[in-house]
C-alpha positions in Angstrom: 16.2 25.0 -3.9 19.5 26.5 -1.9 21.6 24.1 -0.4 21.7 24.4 3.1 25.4 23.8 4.7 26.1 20.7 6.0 24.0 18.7 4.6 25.1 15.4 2.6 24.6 16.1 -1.4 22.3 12.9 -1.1 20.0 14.7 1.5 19.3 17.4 -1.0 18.5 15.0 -3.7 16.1 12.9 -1.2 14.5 16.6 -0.1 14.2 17.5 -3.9 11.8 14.4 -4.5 9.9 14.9 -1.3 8.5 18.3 -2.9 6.6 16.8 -5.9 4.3 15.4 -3.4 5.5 12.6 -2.1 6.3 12.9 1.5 7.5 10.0 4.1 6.7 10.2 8.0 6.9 8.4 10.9 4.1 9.4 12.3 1.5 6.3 13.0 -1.7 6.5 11.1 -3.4 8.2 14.3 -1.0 10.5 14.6 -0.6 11.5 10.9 -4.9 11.9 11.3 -4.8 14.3 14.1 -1.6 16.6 12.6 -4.1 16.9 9.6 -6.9 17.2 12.2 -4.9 20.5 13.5 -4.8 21.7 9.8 -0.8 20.7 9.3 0.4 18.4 6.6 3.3 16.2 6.9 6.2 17.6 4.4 9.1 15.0 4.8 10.6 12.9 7.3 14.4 14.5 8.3 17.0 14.0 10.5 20.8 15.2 11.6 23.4 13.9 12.8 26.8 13.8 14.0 29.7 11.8 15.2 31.5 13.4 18.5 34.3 12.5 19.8 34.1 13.5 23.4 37.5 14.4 25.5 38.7 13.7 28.6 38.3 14.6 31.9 40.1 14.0 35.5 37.9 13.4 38.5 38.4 13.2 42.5 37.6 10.0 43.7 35.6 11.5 46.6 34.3 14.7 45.5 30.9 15.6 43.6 31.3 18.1 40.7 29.9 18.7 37.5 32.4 17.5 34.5 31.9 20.8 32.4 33.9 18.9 29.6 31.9 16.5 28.9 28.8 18.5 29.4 29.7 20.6 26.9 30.3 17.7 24.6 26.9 16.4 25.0 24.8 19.6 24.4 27.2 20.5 21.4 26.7 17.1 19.8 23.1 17.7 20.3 22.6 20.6 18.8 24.5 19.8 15.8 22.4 17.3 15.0 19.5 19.4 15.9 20.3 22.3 13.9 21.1 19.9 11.0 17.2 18.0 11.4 16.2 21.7 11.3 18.0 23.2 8.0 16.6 20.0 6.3 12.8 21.1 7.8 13.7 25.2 6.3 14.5 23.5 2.6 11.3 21.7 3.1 9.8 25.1 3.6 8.4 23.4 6.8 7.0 25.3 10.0 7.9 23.1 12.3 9.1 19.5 13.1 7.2 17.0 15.0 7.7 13.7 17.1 11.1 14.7 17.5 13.4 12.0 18.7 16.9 12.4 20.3 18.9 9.2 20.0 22.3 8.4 21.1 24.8 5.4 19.6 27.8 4.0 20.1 29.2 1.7 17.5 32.5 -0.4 17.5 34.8 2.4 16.8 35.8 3.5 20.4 34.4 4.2 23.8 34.9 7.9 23.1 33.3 8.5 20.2 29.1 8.4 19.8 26.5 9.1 17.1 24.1 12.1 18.0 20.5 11.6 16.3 17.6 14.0 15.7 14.6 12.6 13.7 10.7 14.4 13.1 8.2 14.9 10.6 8.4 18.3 8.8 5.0 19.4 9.1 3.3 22.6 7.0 0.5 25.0 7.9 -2.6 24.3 5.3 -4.1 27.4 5.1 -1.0 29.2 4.9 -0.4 30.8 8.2 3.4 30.7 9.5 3.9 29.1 12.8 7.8 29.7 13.0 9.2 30.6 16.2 10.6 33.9 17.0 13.6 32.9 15.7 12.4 32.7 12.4 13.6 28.9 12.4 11.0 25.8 11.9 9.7 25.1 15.7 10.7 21.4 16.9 8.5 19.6 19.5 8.9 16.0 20.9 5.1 16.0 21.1 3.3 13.0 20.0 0.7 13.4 17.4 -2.0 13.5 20.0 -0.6 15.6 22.2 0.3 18.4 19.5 -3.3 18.5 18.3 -4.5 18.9 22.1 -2.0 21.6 22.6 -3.4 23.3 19.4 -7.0 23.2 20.6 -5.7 25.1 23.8 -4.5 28.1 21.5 -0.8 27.2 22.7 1.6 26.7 19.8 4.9 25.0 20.3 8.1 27.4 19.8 10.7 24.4 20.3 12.3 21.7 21.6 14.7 23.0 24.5 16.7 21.3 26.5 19.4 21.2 29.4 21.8 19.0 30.4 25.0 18.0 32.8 27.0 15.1 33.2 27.9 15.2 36.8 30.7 12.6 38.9 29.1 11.4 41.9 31.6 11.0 44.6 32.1 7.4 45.8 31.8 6.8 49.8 34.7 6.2 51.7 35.0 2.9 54.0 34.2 4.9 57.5 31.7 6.5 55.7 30.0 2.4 54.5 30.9 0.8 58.1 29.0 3.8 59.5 25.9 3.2 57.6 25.5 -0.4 58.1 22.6 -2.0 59.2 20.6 1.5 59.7 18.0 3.2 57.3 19.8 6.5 56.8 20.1 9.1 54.4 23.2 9.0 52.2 23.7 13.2 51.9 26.3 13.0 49.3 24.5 10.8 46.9 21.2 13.1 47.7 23.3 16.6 47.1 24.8 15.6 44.0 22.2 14.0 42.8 19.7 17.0 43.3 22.3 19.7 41.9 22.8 17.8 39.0 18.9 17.4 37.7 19.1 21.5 39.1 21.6 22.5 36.7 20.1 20.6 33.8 16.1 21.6 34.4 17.9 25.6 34.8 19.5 25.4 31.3 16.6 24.2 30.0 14.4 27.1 31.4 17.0 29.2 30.4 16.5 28.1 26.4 12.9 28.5 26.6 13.2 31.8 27.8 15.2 32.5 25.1 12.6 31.1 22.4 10.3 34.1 24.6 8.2 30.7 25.6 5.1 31.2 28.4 5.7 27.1 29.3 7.2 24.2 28.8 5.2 21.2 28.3 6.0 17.1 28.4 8.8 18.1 30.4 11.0 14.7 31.3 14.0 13.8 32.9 16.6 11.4 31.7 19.2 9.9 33.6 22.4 8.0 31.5 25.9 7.1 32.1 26.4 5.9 28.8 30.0 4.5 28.7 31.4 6.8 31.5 31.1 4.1 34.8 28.0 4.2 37.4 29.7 7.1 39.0 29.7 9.5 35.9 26.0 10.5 34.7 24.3 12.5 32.5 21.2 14.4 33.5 19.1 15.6 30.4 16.5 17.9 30.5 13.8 18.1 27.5 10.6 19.5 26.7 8.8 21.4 24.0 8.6 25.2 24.3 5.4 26.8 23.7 3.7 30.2 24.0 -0.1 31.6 23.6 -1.3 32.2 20.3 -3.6 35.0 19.1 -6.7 32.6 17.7 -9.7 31.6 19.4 -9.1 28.6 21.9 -12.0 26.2 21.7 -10.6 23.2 24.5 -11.9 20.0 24.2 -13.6 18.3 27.0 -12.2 15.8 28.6 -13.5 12.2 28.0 -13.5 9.4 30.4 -12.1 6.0 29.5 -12.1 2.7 31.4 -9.2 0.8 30.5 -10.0 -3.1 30.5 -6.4 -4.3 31.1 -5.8 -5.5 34.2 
């Protein structure tokens, strides 16, 4: 087994056990059923990370605009510890990596710094077919167990997790502009237009990686909102989703089953 680059020397030991059969997941028991259900079987829990120190930048008081620094900062901690999750899926021989998680720490060390996290299940085709993306590279999906078997049944495979994001500084109000709100039901126009451009600017990067996968959809799209240590004024707006495109078998889709839930 090649070493893949920057990967800790104990990762490849852990990865060299996992492929005389044992393999680790944390995929619930219903999940880990219905990934085997949709003929894949779970290689190896992995992960990535990394530590980013994120710089500084200077913002007007009163004016809206995207703080391209730390945007940048963001998406390339992110992918580093993405790309990291995925070379430890490729020594797995894995085709893809499901349930992935994104996670994002801050420890005692400083308010600039922050630990990046990407976690899945390495999964494997059983009957041998390759369901790597067109990049060649092990898919990722934040899918569920359940929802990656329904999106199998479909005919729709996933081609990977994308994502798009911008950390934007809302521009505060000045006092005219408070007295001159008081007491009425208005619209606040600057909080609306940043606001909107912001989630714009991160849902367009993260069509723009899709259609660089050569993806037909995105599905489980969500948006997450976070000012993480930056002040109420200073926010990230992350866009994620799994890529996925048509595949050439037979689609057989399931029919939809009603349930009556009895909590109130």
């Amino acid at each position: 087994m090649t070493e893949a680059a920057d990967l800790p020397e104990a990762t490849s030991h852990r990865l060299e056990e996992l492929e005389h059969g044992l393999f680790t997941s944390d995929l619930s028991v219903n999940e880990f059923l219905l990934v085997k259900h949709a003929g894949f079987h779970p290689l190896g829990f992995v992960m990535g990370s990394s530590i980013y120190h994120t710089g500084i930048q200077t913002r007007r008081w009163g004016k809206s605009q995207e703080l391209t620094k730390l945007t940048e900062a963001m998406y390339n901690a992110r992918e580093l510890a993405m790309t990291r999750m995925e070379e430890e899926a490729q020594e797995l021989g894995a085709d893809g990596v499901v349930g992935v998680r994104l996670d994002v720490n801050y420890y005692e060390w400083g308010r600039d710094a922050a630990e990046f996290i990407a976690m899945g299940t390495a999964v494997k085709a059983e009957d041998g077919s390759s369901y790597r993306n067109a990049q060649g590279k092990p898919f990722t999906s934040d899918l569920s167990g359940q929802d990656f078997w329904t999106l199998m049944q479909t005919g729709h495979v996933p081609q990977g997790l994308v994502m798009g994001t911008c950390v934007f500084h809302i521009a505060h109000r000045g006092l005219a502009q408070t007295l001159g709100t008081v007491g009425q039901n208005v619209e606040l126009p600057n909080f609306t237009q940043a606001l909107y451009e912001a989630r714009e600017l991160a849902m367009t990067r993260m069509q723009d990686e899709a259609n660089r996968l050569g993806a037909t959809g995105i599905v489980g799209v969500r948006l997450e909102e976070k000012s993480h240590q930056w002040g109420s004024h200073t926010i990230e707006f992350l866009a994620l989703g799994t890529a996925v495109t048509k595949g050439t078998g037979a689609a057989t889709l399931p029919v939809p089953t009603t349930i009556i839930s009895l909590d109130n």
